[in-house]
PABANU-440688 format. One line per field, with one value per residue (C-alpha): residue number from 1; residue in one letter; x, y, z. Coordinates in steps of 0.25 Angstrom, whole numbers, padded with zeros to 4 digits. Layout:
<gutis>
n: (NUM:...)
res: (a:...)
px: (X:...)
py: (Y:...)
pz: (Z:...)
</gutis>
This chain:
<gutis>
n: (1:2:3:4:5:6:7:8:9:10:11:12:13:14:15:16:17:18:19:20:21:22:23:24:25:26:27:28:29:30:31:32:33:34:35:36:37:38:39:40:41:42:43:44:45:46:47:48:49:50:51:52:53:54:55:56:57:58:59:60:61:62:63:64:65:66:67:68:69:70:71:72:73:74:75:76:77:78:79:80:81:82:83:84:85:86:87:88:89:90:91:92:93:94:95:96:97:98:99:100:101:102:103:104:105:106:107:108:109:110:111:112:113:114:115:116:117:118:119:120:121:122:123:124:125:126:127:128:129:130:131:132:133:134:135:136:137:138:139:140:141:142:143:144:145:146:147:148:149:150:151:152:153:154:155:156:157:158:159:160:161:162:163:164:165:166:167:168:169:170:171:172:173:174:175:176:177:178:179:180:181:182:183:184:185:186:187:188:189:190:191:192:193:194:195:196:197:198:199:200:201:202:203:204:205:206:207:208:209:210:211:212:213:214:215:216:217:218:219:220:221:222:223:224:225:226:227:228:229:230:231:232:233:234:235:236:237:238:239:240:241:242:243:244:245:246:247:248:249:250:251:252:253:254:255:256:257:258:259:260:261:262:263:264:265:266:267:268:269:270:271:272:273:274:275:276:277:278:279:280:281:282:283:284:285:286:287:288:289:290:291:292:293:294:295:296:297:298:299:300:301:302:303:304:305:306:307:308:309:310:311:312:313:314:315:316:317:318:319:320:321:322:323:324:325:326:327:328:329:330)
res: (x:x:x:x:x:x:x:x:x:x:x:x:x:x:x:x:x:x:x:x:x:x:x:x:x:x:x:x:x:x:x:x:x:x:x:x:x:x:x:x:x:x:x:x:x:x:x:x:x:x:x:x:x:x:x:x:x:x:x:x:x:x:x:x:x:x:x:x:x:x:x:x:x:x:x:x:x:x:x:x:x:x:x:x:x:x:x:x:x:x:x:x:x:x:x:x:x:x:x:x:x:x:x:x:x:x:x:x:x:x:x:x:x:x:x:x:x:x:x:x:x:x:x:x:x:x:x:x:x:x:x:x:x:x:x:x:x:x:x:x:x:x:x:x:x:x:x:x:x:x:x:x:x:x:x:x:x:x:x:x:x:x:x:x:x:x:x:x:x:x:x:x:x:x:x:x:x:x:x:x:x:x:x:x:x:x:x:x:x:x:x:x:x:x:x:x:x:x:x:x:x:x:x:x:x:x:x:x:x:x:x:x:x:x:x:x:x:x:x:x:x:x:x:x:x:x:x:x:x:x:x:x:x:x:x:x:x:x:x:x:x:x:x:x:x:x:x:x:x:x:x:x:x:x:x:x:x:x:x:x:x:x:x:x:x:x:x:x:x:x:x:x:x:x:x:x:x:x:x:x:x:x:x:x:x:x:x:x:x:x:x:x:x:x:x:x:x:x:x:x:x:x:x:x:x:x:x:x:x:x:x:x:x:x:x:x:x:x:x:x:x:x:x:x:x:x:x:x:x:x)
px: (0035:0027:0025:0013:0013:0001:0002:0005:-0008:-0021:-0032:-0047:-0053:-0064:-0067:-0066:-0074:-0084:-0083:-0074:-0062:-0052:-0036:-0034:-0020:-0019:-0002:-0005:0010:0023:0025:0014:0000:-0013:-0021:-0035:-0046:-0058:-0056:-0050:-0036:-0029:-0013:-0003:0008:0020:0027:0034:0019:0019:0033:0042:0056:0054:0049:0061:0071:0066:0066:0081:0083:0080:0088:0075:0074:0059:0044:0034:0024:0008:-0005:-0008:-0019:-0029:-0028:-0036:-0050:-0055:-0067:-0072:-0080:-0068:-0067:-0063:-0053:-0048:-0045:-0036:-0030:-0026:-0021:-0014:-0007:-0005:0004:0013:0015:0021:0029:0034:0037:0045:0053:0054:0065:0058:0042:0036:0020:0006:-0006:-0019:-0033:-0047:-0049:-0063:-0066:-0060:-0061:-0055:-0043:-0038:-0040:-0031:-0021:-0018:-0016:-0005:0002:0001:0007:0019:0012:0019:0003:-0005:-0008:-0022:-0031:-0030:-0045:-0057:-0066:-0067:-0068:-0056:-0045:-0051:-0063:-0066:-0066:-0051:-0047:-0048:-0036:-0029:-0030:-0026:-0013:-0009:-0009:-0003:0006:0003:0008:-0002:0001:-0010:-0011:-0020:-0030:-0045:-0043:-0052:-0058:-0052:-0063:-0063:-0048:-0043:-0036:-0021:-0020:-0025:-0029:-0015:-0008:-0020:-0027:-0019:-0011:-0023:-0028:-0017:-0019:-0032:-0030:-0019:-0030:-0041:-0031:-0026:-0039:-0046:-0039:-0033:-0016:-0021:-0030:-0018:-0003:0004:-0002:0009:0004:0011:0004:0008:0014:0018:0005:0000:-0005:-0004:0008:0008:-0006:-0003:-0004:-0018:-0023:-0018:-0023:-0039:-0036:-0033:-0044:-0056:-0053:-0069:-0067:-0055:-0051:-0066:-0058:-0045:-0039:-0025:-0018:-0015:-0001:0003:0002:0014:0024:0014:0013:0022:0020:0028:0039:0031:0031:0040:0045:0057:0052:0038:0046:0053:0041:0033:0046:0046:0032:0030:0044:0056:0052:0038:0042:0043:0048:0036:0037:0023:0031:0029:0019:0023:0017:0026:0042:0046:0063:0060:0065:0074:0070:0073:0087:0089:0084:0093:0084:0094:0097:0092:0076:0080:0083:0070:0060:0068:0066:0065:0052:0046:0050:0043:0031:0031:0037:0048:0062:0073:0081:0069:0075:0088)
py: (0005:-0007:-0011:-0012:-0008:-0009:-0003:-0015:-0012:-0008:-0003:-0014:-0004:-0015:-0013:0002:0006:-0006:-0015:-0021:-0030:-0020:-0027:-0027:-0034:-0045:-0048:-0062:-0064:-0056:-0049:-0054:-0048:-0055:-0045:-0047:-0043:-0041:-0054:-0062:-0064:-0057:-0058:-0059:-0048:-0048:-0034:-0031:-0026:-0014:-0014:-0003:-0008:-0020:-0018:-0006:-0017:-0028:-0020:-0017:-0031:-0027:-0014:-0008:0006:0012:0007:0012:0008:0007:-0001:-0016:-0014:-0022:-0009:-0001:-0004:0002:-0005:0001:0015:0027:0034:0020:0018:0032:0029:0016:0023:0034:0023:0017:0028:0035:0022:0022:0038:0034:0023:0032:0042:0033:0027:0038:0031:0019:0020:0029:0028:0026:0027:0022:0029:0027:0024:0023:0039:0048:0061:0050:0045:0057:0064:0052:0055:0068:0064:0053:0063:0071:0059:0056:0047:0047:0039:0030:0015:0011:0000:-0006:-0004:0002:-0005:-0013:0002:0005:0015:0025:0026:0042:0042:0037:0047:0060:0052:0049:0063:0067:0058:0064:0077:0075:0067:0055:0042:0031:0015:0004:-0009:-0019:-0024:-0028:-0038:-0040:-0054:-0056:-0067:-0075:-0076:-0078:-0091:-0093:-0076:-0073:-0059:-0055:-0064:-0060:-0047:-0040:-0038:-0036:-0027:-0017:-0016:-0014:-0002:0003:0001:0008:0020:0020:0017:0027:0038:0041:0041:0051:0060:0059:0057:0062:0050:0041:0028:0015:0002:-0013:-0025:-0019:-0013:-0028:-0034:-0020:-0019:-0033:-0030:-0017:-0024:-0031:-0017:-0007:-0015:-0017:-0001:-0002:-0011:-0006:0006:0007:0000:0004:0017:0023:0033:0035:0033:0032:0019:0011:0009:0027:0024:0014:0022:0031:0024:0014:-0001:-0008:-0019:-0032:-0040:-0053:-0055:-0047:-0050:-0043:-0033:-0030:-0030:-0019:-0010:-0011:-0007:0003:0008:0006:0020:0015:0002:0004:-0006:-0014:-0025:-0027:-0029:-0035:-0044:-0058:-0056:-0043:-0042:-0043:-0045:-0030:-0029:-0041:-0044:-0032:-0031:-0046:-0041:-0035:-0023:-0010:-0002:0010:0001:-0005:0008:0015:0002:0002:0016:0028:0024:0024:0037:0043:0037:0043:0054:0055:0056:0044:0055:0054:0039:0043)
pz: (0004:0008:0022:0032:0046:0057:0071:0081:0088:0083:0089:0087:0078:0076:0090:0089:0078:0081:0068:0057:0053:0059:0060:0074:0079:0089:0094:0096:0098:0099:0086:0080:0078:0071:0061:0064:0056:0065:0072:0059:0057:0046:0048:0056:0058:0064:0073:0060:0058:0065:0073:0065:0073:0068:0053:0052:0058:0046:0037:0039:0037:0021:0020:0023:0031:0028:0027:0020:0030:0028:0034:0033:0022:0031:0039:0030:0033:0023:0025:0038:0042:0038:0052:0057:0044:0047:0063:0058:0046:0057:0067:0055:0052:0066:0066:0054:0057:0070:0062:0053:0062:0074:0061:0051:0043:0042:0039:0029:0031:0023:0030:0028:0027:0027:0010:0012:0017:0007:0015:0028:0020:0017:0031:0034:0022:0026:0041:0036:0030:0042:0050:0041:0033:0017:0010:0011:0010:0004:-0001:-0016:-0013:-0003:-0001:-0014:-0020:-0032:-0030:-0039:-0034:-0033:-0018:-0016:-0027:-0014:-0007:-0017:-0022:-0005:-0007:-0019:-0015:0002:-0007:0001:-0006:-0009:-0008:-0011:-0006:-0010:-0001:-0001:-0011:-0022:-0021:-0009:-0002:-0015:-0016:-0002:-0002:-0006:-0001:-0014:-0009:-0008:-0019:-0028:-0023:-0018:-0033:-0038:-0030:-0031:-0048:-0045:-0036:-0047:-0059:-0050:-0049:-0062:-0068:-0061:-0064:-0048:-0053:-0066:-0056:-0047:-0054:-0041:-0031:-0026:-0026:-0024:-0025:-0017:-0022:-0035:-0039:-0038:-0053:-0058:-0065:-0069:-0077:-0082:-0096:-0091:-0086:-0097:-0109:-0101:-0100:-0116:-0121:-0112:-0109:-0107:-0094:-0088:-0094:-0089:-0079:-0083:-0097:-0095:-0097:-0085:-0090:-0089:-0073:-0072:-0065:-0057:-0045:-0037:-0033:-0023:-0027:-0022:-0033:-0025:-0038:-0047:-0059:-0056:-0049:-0062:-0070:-0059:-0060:-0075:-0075:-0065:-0066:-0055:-0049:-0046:-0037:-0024:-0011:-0005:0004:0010:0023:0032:0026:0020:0005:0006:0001:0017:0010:0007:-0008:-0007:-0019:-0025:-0021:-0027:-0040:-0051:-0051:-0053:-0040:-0044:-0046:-0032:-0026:-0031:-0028:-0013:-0011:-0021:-0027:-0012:-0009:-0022:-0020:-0006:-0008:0003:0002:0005:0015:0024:0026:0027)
</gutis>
């Protein structure tokens, strides 16, 4: 319920819209494509990129039929003006629709949309949905500003009631120029960054205001589980600074939303399942990138976890959260 998907070619929005660090793709050799950033090189990617042929035939290869399927996070520019947000996000998804549709047993879609523009994001909410589309990916932040800011809480609101589910990567890092050295941004960061958009939400009253949201958050909700002791005893002693907005202990939200199984380790896997409850753990592998879990579960099926734990982290916890039916695959 964790992959990322680009189309093979993209359009040179910097050159369209006249500005900005836009990712444009240069196929420097066959099967391989450099991710530039404006004229900076960000990564290197390989067809398993944006070929679904491929990425369905590897995937066999770990008993593996469908793909939850969603946008490199460096896709989101949130940064730039929101017209030319929402002609990428529509480009973006235009191209996991088509996926979805050519492959209907293999993808299930999340779009993107401009987080920046309320009134814009939601347009382009209700047009994924329109498209096929099952939710949305977004930021663990927009532009530095916290989930529960009051001009997110409208789109959160709209994908609670198309019944759009809600996944949240962690991106735009937090101290990320003075920690850049040894990948710190995504060994460090990034866990960090995913509790800090689970706090802001919790914190800030969004999952009380709206119980029914399904959201489901990266890399097992990133250092939020593993602190919940840190973060419900600052909620208990100083309740002056944290309970400001919503008084409800942090610790009642553990089994309303989902996290992913990328922890890399069964022992942290066993912990997040305890904690969160088997039926709120769901199969991520961050394919096809190399700090993902590209064995697809391997780990998993090693373990000594019972069958019935397995079978709802490989499947039936996915399905909830998105709200389809396993015939659909079948």
């Amino acid at each position: 319920m964790h992959t990322h998907i680009i189309p093979e070619h993209l359009p040179r929005f910097a050159e369209k819209f006249g500005y900005g660090d836009f990712i444009h793709l240069v196929h420097h050799r066959p099967g391989f494509a450099n991710m530039m950033k404006g004229e900076k090189f960000f990564r290197e990617i390989e067809a398993n990129c944006w070929d679904p042929q491929l990425r369905i035939d590897e995937y066999a290869t770990h008993h593996t039929q469908v793909q939850v399927v969603c946008t490199i996070p460096v896709m989101f520019s949130y940064w730039a003006k929101p017209q030319d947000t929402l002609e990428l996000s529509r480009f973006l998804n235009d191209d996991l629709a088509q996926t979805v549709q050519d492959h209907p047993r293999h993808y299930i879609g999340l779009g993107t949309v401009p987080m920046q523009d309320t009134q814009l994001a939601i347009q382009e909410l209700e047009r994924c949905k329109e498209i096929g589309l099952v939710g949305i990916q977004i930021g663990s932040n927009i532009n530095d500003q916290n989930l529960n800011d009051p001009q997110f809480f409208p789109i959160f609101q709209a994908c609670q009631d198309l019944g759009m589910a809600l996944f949240v990567h962690p991106w735009n890092m937090m101290g990320f120029h003075k920690m850049e050295r040894y990948w710190l941004p995504w060994l460090v960061g990034m866990p960090a960054e995913t509790s800090r958009a689970i706090c802001s939400l919790i914190f800030g009253g969004v999952f009380e205001r709206l119980p029914n949201l399904r959201c489901n958050f990266a890399h097992a909700g990133g250092s939020f589980l593993p602190t919940i002791g840190r973060v419900e005893h600052g909620f208990n002693c100083r309740p002056d600074l944290v309970a400001i907005d919503n008084p409800v202990n942090p610790r009642e939200y553990l089994g309303k939303f989902w996290v992913d199984c990328i922890t890399h380790d069964i022992h942290m896997l066993r912990y997040i399942l305890q904690t969160a409850g088997h039926q709120r753990v769901t199969l991520g592998s961050d394919y096809p990138f190399p700090l993902g879990d590209l064995t697809i579960g391997e780990f998993i099926e090693n373990s000594d976890l019972s069958k019935e734990t397995v079978e709802d982290i490989f499947c039936n916890n996915t399905l909830e959260w998105l709200n389809l039916k396993k015939e659909q695959f079948m």
